[in-house]
mmCIF file of the N, C-alpha and C atoms, coordinates in Angstrom:
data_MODEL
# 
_entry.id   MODEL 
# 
loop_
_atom_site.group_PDB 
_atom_site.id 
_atom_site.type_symbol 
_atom_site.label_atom_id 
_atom_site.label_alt_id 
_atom_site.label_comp_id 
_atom_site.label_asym_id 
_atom_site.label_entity_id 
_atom_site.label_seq_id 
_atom_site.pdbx_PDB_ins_code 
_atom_site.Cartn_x 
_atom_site.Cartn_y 
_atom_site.Cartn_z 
_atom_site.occupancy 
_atom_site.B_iso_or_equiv 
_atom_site.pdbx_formal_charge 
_atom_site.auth_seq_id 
_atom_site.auth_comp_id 
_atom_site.auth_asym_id 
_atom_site.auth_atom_id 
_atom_site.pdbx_PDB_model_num 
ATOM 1   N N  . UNK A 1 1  ? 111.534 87.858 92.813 1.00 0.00 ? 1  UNK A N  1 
ATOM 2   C CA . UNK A 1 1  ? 112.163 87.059 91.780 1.00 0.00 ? 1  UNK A CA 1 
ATOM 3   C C  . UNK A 1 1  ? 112.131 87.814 90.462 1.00 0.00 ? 1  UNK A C  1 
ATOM 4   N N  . UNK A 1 2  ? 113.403 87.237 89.591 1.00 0.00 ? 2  UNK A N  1 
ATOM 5   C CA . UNK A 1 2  ? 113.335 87.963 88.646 1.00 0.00 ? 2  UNK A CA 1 
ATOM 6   C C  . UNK A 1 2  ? 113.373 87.029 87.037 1.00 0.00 ? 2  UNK A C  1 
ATOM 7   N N  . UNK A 1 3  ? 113.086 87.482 85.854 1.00 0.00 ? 3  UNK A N  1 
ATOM 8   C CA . UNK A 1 3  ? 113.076 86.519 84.726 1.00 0.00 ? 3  UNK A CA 1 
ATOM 9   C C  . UNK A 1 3  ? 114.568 85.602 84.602 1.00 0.00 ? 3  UNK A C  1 
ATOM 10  N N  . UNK A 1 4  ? 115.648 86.482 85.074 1.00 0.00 ? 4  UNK A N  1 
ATOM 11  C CA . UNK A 1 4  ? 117.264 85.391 84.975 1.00 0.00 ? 4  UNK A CA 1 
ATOM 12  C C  . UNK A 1 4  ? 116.659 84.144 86.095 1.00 0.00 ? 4  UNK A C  1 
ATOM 13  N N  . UNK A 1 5  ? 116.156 84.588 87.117 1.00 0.00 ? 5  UNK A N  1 
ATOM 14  C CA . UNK A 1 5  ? 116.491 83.491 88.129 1.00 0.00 ? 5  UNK A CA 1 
ATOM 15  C C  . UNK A 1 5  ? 116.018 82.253 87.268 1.00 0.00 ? 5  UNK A C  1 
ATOM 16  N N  . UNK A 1 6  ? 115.071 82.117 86.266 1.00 0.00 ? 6  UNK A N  1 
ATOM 17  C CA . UNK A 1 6  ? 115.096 81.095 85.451 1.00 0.00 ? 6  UNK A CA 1 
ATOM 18  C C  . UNK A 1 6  ? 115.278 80.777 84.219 1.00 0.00 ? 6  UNK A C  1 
ATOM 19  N N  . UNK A 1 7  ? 116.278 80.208 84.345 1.00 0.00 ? 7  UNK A N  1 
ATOM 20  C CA . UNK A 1 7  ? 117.399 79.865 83.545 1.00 0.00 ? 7  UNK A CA 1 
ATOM 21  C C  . UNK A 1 7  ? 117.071 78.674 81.642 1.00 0.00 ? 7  UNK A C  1 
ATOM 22  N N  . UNK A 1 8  ? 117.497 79.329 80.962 1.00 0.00 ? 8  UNK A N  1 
ATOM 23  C CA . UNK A 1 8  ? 116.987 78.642 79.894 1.00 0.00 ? 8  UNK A CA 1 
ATOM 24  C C  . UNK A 1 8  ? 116.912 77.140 79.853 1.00 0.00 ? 8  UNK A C  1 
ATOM 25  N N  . UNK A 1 9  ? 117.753 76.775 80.461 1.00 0.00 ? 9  UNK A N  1 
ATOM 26  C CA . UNK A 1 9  ? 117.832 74.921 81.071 1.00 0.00 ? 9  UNK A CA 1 
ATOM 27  C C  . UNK A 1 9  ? 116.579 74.609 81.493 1.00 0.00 ? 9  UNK A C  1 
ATOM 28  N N  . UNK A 1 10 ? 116.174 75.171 82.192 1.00 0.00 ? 10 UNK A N  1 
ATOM 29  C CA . UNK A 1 10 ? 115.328 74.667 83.185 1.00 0.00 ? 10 UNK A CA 1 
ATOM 30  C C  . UNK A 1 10 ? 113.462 74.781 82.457 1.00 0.00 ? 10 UNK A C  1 
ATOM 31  N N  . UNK A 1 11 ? 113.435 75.916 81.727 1.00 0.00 ? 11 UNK A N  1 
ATOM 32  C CA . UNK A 1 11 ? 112.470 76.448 80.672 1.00 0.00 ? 11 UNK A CA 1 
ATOM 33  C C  . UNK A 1 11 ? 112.472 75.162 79.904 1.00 0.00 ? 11 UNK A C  1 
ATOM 34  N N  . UNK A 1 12 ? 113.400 74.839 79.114 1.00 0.00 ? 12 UNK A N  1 
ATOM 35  C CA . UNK A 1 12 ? 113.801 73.875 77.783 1.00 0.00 ? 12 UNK A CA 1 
ATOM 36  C C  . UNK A 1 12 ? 113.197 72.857 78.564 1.00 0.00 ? 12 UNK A C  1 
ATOM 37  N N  . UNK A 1 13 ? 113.899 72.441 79.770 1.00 0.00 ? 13 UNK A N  1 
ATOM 38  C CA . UNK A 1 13 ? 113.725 70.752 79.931 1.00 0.00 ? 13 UNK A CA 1 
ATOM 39  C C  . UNK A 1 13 ? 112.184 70.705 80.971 1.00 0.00 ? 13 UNK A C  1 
ATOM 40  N N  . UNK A 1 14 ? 111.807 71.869 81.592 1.00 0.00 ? 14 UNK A N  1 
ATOM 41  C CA . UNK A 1 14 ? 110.008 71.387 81.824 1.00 0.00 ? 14 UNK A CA 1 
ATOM 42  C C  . UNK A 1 14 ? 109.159 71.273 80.277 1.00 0.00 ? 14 UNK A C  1 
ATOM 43  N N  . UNK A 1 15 ? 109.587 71.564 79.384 1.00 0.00 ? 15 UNK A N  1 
ATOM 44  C CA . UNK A 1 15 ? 108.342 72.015 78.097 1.00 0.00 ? 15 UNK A CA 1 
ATOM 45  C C  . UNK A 1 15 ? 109.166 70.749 77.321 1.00 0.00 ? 15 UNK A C  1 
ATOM 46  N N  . UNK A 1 16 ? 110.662 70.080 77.850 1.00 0.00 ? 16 UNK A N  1 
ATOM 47  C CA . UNK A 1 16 ? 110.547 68.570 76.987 1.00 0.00 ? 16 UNK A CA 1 
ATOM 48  C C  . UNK A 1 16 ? 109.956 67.733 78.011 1.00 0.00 ? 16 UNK A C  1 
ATOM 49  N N  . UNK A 1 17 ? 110.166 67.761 79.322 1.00 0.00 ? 17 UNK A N  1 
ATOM 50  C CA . UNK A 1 17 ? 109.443 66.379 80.201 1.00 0.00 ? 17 UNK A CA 1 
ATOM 51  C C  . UNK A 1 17 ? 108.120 67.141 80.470 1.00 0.00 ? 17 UNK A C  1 
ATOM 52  N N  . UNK A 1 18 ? 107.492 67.891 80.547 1.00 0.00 ? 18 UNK A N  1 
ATOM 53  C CA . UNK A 1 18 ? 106.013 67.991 80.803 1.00 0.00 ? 18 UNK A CA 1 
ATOM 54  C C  . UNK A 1 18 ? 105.470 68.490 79.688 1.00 0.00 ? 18 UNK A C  1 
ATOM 55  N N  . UNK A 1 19 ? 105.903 68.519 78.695 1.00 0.00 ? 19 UNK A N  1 
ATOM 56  C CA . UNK A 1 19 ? 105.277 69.156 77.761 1.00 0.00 ? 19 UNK A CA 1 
ATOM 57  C C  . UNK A 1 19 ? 104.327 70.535 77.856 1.00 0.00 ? 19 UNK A C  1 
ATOM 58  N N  . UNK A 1 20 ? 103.096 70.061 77.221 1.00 0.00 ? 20 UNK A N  1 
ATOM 59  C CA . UNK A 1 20 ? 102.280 71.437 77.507 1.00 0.00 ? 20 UNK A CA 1 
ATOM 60  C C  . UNK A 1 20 ? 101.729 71.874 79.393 1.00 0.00 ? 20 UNK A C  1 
ATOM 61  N N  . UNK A 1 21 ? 102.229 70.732 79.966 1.00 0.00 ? 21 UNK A N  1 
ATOM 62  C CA . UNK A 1 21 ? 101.915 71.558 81.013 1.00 0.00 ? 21 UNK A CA 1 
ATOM 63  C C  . UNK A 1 21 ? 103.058 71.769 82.011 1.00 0.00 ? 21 UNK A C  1 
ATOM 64  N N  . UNK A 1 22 ? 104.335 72.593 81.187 1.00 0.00 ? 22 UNK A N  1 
ATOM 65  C CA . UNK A 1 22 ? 105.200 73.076 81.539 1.00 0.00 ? 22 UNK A CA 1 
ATOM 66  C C  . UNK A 1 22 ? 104.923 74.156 82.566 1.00 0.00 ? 22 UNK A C  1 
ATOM 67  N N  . UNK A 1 23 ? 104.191 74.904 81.654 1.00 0.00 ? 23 UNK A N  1 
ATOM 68  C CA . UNK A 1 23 ? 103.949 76.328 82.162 1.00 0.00 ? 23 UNK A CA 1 
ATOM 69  C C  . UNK A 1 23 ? 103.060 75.913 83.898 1.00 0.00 ? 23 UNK A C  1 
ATOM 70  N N  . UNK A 1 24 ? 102.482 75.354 84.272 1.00 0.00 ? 24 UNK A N  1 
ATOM 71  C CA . UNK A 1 24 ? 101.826 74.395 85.661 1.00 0.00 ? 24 UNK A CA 1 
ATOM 72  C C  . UNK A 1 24 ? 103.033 74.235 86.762 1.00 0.00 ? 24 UNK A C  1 
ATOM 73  N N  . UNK A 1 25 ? 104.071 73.280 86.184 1.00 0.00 ? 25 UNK A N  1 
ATOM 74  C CA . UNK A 1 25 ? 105.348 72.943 86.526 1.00 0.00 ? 25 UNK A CA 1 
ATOM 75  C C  . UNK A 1 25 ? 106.350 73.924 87.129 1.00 0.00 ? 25 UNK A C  1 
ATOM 76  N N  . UNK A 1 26 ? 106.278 74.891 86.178 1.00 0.00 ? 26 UNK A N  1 
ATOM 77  C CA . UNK A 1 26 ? 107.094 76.289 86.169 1.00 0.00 ? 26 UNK A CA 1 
ATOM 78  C C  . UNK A 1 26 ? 106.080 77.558 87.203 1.00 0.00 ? 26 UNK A C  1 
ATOM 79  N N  . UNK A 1 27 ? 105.082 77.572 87.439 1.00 0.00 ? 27 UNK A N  1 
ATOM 80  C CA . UNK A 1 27 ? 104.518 78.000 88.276 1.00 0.00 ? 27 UNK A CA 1 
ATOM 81  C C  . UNK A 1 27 ? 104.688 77.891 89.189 1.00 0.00 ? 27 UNK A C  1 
ATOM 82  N N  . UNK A 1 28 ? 104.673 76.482 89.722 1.00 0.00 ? 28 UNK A N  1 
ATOM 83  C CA . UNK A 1 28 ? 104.281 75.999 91.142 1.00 0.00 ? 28 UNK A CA 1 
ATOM 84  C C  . UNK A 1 28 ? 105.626 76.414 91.845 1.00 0.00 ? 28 UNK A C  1 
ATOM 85  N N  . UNK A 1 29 ? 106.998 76.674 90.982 1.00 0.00 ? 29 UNK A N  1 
ATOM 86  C CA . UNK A 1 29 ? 108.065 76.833 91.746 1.00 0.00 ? 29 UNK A CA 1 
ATOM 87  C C  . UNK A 1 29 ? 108.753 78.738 91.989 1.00 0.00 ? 29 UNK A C  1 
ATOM 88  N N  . UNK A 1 30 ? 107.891 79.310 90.530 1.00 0.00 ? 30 UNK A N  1 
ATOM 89  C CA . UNK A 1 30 ? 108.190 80.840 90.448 1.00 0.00 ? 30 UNK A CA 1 
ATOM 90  C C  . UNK A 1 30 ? 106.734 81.331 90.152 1.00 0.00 ? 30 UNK A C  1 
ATOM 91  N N  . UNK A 1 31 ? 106.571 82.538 90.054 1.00 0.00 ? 31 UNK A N  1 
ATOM 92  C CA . UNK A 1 31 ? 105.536 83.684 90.194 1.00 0.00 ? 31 UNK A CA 1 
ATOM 93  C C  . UNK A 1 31 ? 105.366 83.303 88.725 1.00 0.00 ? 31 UNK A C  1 
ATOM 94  N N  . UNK A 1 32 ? 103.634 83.307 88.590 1.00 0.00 ? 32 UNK A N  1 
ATOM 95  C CA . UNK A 1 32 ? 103.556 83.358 86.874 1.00 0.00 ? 32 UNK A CA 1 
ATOM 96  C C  . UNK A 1 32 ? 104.248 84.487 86.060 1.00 0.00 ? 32 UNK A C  1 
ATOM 97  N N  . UNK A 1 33 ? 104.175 85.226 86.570 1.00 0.00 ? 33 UNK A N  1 
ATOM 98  C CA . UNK A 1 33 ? 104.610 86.587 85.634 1.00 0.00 ? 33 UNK A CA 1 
ATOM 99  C C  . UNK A 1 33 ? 106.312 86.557 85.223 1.00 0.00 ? 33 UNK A C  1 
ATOM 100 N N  . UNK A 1 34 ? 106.825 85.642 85.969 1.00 0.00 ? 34 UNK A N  1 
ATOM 101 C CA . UNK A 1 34 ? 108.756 85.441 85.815 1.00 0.00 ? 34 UNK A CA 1 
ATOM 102 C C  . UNK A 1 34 ? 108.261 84.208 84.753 1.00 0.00 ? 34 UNK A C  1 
ATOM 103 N N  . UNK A 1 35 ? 107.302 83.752 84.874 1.00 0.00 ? 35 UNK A N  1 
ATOM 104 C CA . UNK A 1 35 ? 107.448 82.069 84.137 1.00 0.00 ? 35 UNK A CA 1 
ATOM 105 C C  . UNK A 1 35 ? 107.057 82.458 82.399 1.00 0.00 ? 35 UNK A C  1 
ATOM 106 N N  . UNK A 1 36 ? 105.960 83.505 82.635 1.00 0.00 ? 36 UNK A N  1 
ATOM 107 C CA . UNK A 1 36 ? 105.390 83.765 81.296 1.00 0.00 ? 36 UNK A CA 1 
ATOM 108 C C  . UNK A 1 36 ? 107.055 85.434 80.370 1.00 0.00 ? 36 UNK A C  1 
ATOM 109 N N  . UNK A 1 37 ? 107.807 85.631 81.527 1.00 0.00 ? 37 UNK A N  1 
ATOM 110 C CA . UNK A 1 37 ? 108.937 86.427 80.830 1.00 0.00 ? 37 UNK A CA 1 
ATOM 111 C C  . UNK A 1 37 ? 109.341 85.466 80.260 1.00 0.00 ? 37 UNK A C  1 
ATOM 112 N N  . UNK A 1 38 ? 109.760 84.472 81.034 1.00 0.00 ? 38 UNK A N  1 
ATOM 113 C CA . UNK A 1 38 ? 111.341 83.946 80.563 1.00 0.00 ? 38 UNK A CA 1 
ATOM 114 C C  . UNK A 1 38 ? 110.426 83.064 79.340 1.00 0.00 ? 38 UNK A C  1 
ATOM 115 N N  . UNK A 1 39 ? 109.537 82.332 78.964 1.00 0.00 ? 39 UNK A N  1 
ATOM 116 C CA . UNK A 1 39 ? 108.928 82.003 78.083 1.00 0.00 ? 39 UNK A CA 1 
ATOM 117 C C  . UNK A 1 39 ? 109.197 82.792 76.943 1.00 0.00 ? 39 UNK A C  1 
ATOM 118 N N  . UNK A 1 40 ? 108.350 84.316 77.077 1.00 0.00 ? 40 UNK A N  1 
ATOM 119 C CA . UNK A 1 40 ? 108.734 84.973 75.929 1.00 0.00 ? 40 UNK A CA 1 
ATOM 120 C C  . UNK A 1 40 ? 110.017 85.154 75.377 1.00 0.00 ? 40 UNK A C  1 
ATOM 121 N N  . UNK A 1 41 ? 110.994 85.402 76.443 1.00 0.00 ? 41 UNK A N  1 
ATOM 122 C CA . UNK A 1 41 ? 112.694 85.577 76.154 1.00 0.00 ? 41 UNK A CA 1 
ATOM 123 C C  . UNK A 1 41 ? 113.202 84.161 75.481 1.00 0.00 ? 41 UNK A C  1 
ATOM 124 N N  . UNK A 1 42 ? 112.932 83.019 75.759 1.00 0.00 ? 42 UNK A N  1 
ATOM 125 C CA . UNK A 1 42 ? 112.750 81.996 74.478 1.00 0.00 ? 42 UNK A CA 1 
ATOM 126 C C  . UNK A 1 42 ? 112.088 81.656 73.713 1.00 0.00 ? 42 UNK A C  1 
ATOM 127 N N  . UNK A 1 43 ? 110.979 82.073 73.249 1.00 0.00 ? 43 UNK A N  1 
ATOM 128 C CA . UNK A 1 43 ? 110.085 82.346 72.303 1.00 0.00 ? 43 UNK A CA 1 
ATOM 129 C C  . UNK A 1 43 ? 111.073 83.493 71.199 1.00 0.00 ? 43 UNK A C  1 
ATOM 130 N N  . UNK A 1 44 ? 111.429 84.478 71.929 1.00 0.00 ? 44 UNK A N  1 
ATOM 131 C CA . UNK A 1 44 ? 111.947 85.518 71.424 1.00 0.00 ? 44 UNK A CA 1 
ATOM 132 C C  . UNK A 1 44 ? 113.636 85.027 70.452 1.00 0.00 ? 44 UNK A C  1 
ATOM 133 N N  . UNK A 1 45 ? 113.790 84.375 71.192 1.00 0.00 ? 45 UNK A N  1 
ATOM 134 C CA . UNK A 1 45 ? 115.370 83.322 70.904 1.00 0.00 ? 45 UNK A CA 1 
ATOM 135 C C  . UNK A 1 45 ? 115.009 82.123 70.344 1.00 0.00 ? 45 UNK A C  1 
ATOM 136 N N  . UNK A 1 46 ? 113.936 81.810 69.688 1.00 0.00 ? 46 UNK A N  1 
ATOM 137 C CA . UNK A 1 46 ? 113.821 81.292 68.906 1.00 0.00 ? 46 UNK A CA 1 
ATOM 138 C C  . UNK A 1 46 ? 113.976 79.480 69.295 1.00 0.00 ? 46 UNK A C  1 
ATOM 139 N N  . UNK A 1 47 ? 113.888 79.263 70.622 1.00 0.00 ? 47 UNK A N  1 
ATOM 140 C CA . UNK A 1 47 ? 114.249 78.114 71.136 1.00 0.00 ? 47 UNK A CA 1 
ATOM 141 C C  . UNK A 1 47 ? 112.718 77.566 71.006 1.00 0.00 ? 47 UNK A C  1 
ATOM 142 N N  . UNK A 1 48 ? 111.659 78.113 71.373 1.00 0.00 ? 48 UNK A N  1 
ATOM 143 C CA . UNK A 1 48 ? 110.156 77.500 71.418 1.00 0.00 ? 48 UNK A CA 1 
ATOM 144 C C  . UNK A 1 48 ? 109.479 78.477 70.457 1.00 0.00 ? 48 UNK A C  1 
ATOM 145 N N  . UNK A 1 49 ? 108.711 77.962 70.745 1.00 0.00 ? 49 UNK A N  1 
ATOM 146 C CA . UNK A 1 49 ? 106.643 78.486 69.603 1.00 0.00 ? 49 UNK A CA 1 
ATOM 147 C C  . UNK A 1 49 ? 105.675 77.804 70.613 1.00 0.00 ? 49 UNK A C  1 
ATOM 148 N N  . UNK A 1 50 ? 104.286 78.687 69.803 1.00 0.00 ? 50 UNK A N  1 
ATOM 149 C CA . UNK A 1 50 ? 103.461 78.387 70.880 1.00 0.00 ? 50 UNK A CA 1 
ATOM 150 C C  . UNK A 1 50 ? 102.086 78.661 69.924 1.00 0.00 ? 50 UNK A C  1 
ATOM 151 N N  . UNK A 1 51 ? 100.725 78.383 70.181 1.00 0.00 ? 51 UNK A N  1 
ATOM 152 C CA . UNK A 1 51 ? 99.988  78.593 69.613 1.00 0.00 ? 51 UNK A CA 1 
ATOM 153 C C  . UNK A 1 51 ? 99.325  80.295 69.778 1.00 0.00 ? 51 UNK A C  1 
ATOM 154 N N  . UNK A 1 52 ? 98.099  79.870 70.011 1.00 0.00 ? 52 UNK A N  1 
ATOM 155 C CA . UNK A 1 52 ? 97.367  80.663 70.721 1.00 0.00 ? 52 UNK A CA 1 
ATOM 156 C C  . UNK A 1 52 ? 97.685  81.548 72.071 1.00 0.00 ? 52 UNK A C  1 
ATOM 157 N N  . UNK A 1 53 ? 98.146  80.399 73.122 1.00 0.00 ? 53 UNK A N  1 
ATOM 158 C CA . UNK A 1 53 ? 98.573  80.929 74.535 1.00 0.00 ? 53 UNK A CA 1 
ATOM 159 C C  . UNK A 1 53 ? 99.990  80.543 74.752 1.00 0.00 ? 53 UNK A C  1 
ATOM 160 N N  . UNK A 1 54 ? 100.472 81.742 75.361 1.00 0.00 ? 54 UNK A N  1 
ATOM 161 C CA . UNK A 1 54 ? 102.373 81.357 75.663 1.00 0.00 ? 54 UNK A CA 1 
ATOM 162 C C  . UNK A 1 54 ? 102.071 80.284 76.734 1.00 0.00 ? 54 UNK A C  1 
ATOM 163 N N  . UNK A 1 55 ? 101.044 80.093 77.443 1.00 0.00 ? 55 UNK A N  1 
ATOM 164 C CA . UNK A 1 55 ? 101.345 78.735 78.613 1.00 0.00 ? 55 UNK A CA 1 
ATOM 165 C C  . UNK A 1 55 ? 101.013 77.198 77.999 1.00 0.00 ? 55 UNK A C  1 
ATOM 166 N N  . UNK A 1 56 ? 101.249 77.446 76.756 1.00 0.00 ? 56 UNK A N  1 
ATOM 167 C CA . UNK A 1 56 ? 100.929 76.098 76.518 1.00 0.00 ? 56 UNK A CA 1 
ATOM 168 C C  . UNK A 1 56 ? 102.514 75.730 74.705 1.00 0.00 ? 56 UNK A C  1 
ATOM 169 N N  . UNK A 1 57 ? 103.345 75.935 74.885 1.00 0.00 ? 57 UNK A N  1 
ATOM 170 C CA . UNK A 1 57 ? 104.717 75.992 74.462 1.00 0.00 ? 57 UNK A CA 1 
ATOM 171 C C  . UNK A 1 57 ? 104.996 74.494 73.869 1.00 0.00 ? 57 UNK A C  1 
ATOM 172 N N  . UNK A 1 58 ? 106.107 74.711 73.112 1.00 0.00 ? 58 UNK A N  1 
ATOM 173 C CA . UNK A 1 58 ? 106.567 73.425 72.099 1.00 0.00 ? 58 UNK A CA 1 
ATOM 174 C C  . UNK A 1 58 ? 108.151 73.987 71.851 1.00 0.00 ? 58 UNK A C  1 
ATOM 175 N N  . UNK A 1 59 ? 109.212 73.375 71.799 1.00 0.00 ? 59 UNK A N  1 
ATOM 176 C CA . UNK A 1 59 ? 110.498 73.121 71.621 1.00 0.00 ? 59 UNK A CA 1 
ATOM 177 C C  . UNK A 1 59 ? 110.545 73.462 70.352 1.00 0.00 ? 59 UNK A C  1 
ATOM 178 N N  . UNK A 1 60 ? 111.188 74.363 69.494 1.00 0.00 ? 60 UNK A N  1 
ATOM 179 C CA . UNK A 1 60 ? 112.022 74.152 68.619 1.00 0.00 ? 60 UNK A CA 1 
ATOM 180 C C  . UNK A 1 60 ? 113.099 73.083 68.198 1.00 0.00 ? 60 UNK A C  1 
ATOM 181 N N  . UNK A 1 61 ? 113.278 73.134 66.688 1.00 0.00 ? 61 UNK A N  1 
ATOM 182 C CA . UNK A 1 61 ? 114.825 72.312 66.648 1.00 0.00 ? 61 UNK A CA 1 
ATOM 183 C C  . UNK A 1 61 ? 115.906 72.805 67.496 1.00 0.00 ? 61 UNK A C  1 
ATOM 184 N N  . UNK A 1 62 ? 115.672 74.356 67.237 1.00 0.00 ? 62 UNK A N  1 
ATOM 185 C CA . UNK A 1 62 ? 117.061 75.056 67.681 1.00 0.00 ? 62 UNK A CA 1 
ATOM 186 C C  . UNK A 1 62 ? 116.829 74.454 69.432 1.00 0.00 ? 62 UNK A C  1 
ATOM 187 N N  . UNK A 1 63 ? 115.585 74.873 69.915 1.00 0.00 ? 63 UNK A N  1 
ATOM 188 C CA . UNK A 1 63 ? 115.585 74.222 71.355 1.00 0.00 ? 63 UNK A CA 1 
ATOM 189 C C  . UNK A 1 63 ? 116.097 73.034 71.670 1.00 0.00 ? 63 UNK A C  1 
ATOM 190 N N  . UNK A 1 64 ? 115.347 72.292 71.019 1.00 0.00 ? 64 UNK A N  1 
ATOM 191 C CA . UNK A 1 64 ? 116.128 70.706 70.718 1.00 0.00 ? 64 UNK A CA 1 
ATOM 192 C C  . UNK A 1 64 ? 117.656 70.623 70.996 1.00 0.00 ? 64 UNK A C  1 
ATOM 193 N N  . UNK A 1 65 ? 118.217 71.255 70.354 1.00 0.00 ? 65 UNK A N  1 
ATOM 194 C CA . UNK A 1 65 ? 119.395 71.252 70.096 1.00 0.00 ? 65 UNK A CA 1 
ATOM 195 C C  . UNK A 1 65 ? 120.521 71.925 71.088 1.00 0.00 ? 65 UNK A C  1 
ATOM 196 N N  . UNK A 1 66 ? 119.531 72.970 71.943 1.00 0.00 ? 66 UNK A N  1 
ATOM 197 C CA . UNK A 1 66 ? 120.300 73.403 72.825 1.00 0.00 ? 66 UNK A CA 1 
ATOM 198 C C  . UNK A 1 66 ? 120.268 73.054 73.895 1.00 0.00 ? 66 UNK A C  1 
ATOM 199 N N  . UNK A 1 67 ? 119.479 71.855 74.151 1.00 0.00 ? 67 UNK A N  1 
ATOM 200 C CA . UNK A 1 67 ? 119.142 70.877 75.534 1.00 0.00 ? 67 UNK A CA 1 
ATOM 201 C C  . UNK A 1 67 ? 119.945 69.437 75.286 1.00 0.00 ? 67 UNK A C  1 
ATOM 202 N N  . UNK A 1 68 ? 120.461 69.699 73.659 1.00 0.00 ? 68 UNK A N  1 
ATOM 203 C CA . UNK A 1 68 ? 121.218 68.250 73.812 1.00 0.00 ? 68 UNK A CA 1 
ATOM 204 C C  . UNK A 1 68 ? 122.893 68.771 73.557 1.00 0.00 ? 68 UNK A C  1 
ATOM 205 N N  . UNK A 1 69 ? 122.868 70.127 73.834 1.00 0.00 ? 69 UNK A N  1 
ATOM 206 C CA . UNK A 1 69 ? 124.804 70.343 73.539 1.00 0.00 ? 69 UNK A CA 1 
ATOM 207 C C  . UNK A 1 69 ? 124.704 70.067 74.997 1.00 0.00 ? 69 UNK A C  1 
# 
């Protein structure tokens, strides 16, 4: 598997319905290491933030916003 196979949709809407334990969610279905890319690649795009650890993530407005076009 690779970081496209998951798709910014799917990133956005586990970290709005599970919140911080997106990254759990997003595991159980891909390899951590595709779950913690595609994280950064929206981290990087400005869609999420995160504290301390990328497995524990928060939505941006801009995220917000691109789960409700």
């Amino acid at each position: 598997m690779k970081r496209s196979d998951l798709s910014t949709r799917e990133v956005l809407t586990a970290i709005r319905e599970h919140q911080f334990n997106a990254f759990q969610v997003l595991a159980s279905k891909y390899p951590s290491k595709v779950v913690r890319a595609a994280l950064t690649r929206e981290a990087k795009a400005g869609r999420l933030e995160y504290g301390v650890s990328l497995d524990r993530p928060w939505l941006t407005p801009h995220g917000e916003r691109q789960l409700d076009a």
